[in-house]
Steps between C-alpha positions, in 0.01 A plus 500: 500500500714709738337543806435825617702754711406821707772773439631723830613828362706719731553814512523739794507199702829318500468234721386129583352578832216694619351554141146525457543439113698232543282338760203487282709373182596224726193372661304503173613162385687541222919453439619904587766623235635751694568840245683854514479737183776775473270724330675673179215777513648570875861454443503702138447817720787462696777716407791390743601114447655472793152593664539330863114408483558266215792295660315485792251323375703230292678437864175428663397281208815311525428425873127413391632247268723308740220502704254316225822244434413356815199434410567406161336740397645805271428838410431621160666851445377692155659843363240609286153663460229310742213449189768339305653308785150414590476389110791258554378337853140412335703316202722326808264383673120471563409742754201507686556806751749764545580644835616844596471756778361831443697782394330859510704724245319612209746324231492208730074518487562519073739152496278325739191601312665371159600196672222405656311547131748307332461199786131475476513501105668129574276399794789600746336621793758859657482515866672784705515551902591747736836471614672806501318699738312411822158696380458593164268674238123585692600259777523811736245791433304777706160354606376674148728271286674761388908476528681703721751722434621658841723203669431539835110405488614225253765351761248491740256325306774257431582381850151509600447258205802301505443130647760234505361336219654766281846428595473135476763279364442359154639117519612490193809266627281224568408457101867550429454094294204673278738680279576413165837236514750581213889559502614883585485709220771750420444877644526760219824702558517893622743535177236302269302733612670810446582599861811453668579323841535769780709427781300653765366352843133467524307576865448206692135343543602409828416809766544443842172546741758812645492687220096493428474529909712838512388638130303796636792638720748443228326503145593858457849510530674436186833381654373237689597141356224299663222842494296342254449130381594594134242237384334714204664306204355169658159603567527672115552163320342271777856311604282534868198507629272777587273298700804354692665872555154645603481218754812605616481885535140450691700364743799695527415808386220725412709766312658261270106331391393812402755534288375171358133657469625778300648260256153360490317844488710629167432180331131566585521808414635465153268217444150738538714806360715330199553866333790505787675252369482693159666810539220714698496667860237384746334782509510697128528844622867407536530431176456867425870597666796667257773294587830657399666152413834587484679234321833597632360524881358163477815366386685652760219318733513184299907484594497616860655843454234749584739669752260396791707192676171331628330461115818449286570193816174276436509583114852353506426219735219399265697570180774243670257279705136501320458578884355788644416546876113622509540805707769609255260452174247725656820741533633459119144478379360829671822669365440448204150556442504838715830624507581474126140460350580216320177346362479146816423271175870552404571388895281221477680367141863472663369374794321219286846467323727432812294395776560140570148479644350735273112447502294693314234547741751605851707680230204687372383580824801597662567769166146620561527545858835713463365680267088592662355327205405176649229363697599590898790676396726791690320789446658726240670778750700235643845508393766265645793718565796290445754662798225431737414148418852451535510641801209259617651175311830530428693719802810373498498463120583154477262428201636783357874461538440109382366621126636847480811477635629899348189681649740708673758562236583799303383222167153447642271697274291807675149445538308569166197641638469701843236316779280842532529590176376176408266490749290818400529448115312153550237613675420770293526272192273277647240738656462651136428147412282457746307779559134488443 
């Protein structure tokens, strides 16, 4: 009889160290076959195949599995459906746990559910651990119980509870021999796939203490190299540690953790108020707003050619980059919403198309916030006005000049909506919404 196995699935979490999963897969005795799915239900969505997200990931696994060599170890990397790659494991081997770390997003809460069902009809046991986040789910609350959903009383609920125990170290290195020995298996290719290999540079997990240590003088000025630590697509798919970055940024800098709280705050948030995730605003009334949805604005918006050099700057540095610099999405993302009236759902979707760190929950949140929709959001009167954030952020137009090179030439398209104009159409669109 083949002896029996516990299974590590990763996911969001794309690394050896400093995994809670992992941890527990290790130290419960059994050989650990470590596992990645490329989920077909995920990947059939996505229209580009050159999508930057996708050959990120197969990099990082690549690295993961020259890690496991050493240990003799090897990862096992499916393209498929989970249930039926699930299907196929339980005829490989005998399994007597599987270990994951949460994942809040309401398709993610289906597959996990179905799994976990489909486990225990074999007497597999489905274990999953917090790992993405430093506090999750009800694990900070008002006094009542009830979640919060203003971020400044929730941020100060989370220092006040935060010990050190929270951002301890998992060990997992020590229990490196407790994985499952076999020969490297092969990777499945980008092109087996159907995506293609994309030659761009991915931001370095390696930030200097200089950068986090200066981040609240310099996070809002898009031209800066070193402003920001440009660490979203790692903390998306896990190739770091949150626990190990939050350790950091108590240190260094207070501005840059409560960045990190946010993160946590939207993922609580969508956990207690799923219909987020799903296509609704925050708060409903919003839902009652006539959006023009323009289909030829947006495009113009989409490609970086609104006429207003500050927008049509980060849309094309994202377009190029999956990068955008955060002050600049708030810029792009109020545009849209309030100076066209394009519907921020339709914001939301590209973002969620070209963002390499796209996240449903920040990406959600951020939308909602541009827009007055969300939880704590700007309130609906405020509307960025793009020549003065440039002013503030970009003064010598060196952000600008970098992506948009013609703003000053006679080709440079006019802008397609004037500021006031703008301006006092939205807020009489959305006080007619609004109004009582």
């Amino acid at each position: 009889m083949q002896s029996s196995v516990s299974i590590m699935w990763f996911r969001r979490d794309l690394r050896l160290a400093d995994n809670a999963a992992l941890y527990h897969a290790l130290t419960a005795g059994k050989p650990v076959v470590p596992v990645f799915i490329f989920d077909k239900k995920i990947l059939d969505q996505l229209d580009d195949k050159a999508d930057k997200r996708v050959a990120f990931i197969h990099a990082v696994l690549g690295e993961m599995q020259a890690e496991l060599q050493k240990t003799g170890s090897s990862l096992e990397v499916y393209y498929g459906y989970p249930e039926q790659v699930f299907q196929q494991l339980l005829q490989k081997y005998t399994i007597a746990d599987v270990f994951t770390n949460h994942d809040y997003e309401p398709y993610a809460q289906e597959r996990d559910a179905m799994i976990g069902e489909l486990l225990r009809a074999k007497n597999a046991g489905f274990h999953t651990c917090k790992d993405q986040v430093v506090f999750e789910k009800s694990e900070v609350t008002k006094d009542d119980g009830k979640p919060y959903t203003i971020f400044t009383p929730y941020s100060n609920k989370w220092k006040a509870r935060l010990r050190d125990a929270d951002l301890a170290s998992f060990p997992t290195e020590k229990y490196f021999t407790n994985f499952h020995q076999q020969s490297p298996l092969p990777i499945p290719s980008l092109k087996r796939m159907g995506f293609e290999e994309v030659a761009t540079g991915f931001p370095s997990k390696e930030v200097a203490d200089e950068v986090i240590k200066h981040y609240a003088e310099r996070r809002n000025f898009p031209s800066l190299e070193n402003g920001t630590s440009k660490l979203g697509v790692h903390l998306r798919f896990g190739t770091i540690s949150i626990r190990a970055l939050a350790r950091r940024a108590k240190v260094l800098n207070e501005t840059y953790l409560n960045e990190l709280i946010w993160r946590d705050f939207y993922h609580m948030i969508l956990w207690h108020f799923p219909q987020v995730g799903k296509g609704k605003s925050f708060k409903p009334a919003y839902d009652k707003i006539e959006w023009r949805n323009n289909e030829t604005e947006f495009r113009l918006w989409c490609e970086g050619k609104t006429g207003y050099p500050i927008v049509d700057a980060g849309m094309r540095e994202l377009n190029a980059t999956g990068f955008m610099h955060n002050r600049v999405r708030m810029i792009v993302a109020s545009f849209l919403v309030k100076h066209l009236l394009i519907d921020w759902r339709w914001g939301e979707a590209y973002f969620a198309q070209k963002l390499l760190d796209f996240d449903l929950a920040a990406n959600n949140g951020g939308w909602q916030w541009a827009s007055s929709s969300g939880c704590d959001a700007a309130p609906y009167f405020r509307v960025f006005n793009p020549a003065l954030q440039t002013e503030k952020f970009d003064k010598e137009l060196k952000y600008i000049k970098k992506w948009v090179p013609e703003f000053q030439e006679f080709s440079y398209p006019k802008p397609i909506v004037q500021h006031e104009l703008a301006r006092k159409r939205v807020l009489e669109v959305y006080a007619k919404a609004l109004k009582p």
